[in-house]
C-alpha positions in Angstrom: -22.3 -3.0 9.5 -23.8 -6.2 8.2 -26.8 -5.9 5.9 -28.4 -8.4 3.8 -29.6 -12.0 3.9 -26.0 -12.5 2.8 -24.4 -11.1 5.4 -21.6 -9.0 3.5 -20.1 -5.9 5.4 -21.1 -2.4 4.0 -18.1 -0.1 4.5 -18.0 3.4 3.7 -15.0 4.9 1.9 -13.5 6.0 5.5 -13.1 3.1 7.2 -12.0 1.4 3.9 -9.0 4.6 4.0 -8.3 3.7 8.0 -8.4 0.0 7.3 -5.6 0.5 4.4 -3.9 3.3 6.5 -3.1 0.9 9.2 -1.8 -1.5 6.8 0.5 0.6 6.1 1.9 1.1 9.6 5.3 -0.6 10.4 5.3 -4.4 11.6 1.3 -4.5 10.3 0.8 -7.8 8.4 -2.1 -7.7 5.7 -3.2 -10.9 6.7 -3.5 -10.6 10.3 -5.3 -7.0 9.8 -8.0 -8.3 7.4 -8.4 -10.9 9.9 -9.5 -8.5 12.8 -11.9 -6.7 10.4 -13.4 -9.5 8.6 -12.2 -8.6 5.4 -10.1 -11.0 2.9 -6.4 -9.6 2.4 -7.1 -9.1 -1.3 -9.7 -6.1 0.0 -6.9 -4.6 2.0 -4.8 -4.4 -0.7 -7.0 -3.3 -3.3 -7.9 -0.3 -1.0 -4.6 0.5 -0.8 -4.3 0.7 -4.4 -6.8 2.9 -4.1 -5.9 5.3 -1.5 -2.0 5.6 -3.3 -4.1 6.4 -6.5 -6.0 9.2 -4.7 -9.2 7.2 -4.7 -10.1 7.1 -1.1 -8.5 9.6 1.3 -8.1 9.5 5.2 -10.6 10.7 7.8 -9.2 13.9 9.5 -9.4 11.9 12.6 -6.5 9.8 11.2 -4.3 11.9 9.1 -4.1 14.5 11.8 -2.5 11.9 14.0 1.2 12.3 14.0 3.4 9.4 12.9 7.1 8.7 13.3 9.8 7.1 11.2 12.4 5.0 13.3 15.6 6.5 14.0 18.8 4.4 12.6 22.2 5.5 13.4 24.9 4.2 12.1 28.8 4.2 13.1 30.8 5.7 9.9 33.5 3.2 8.4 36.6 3.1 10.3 39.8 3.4 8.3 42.0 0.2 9.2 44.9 2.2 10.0 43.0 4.7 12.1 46.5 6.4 13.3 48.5 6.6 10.0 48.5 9.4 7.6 48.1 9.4 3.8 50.7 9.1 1.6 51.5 12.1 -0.9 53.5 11.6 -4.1 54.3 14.4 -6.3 55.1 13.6 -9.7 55.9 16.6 -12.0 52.5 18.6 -11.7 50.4 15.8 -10.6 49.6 14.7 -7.4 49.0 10.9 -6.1 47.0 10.7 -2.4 47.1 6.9 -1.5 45.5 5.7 1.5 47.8 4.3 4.3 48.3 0.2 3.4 48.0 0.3 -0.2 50.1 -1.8 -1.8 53.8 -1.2 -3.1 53.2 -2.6 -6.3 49.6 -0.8 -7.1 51.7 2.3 -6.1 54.3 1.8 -8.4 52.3 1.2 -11.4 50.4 4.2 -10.8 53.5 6.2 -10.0 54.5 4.6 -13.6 51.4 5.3 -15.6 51.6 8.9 -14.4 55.3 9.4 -15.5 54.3 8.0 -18.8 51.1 10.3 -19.3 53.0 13.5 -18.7 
């Protein structure tokens, strides 16, 4: 609502919450929002502050309304040698599990350090 010879906008703490809540929506820019409700981005952003900071809080109308994350699956890592099995070492009382392709010499220095330790 516009009131005044100066023609700011009055807003009451509700839209002011709904305004910041929809900034807050996925793919929302700031700018663009203030934009489509006359307001400078600096007012969007301070009434976010203000509705993380418990200042301002939703209309039932919006908090009631159900919201949904995206979904992102991921493949887990595959091994390089998908078919080979791990390699087993026993050394006195300890045991060395090396992953298939590690290299000779790695495995001989730890094969060393281990006779060493015990």
């Amino acid at each position: 609502m516009i009131e005044g010879p100066t023609g700011r906008r009055r807003r009451s703490d509700a839209e002011r919450a709904r305004i910041a809540a929809e900034s807050l929506l996925p793919g929302v820019r700031v700018t663009d929002l203030a934009r489509k409700h006359k307001a400078t981005r600096w007012q969007v952003y301070h009434w976010r502050k203000r509705l993380r900071n418990g200042q301002l809080t939703l209309p039932e109308s919006v908090a009631s309304t159900p919201a949904f994350a995206a979904l992102v699956v991921e493949e887990p890592p595959r091994s390089r040698h998908a078919n080979a099995t791990a390699i087993e070492i026993v050394v006195d009382d300890v045991v060395i599990r090396a992953e298939p392709g590690v290299g000779g010499g790695h495995l001989s220095r730890v094969i060393r350090a281990v006779r060493a330790a015990t």
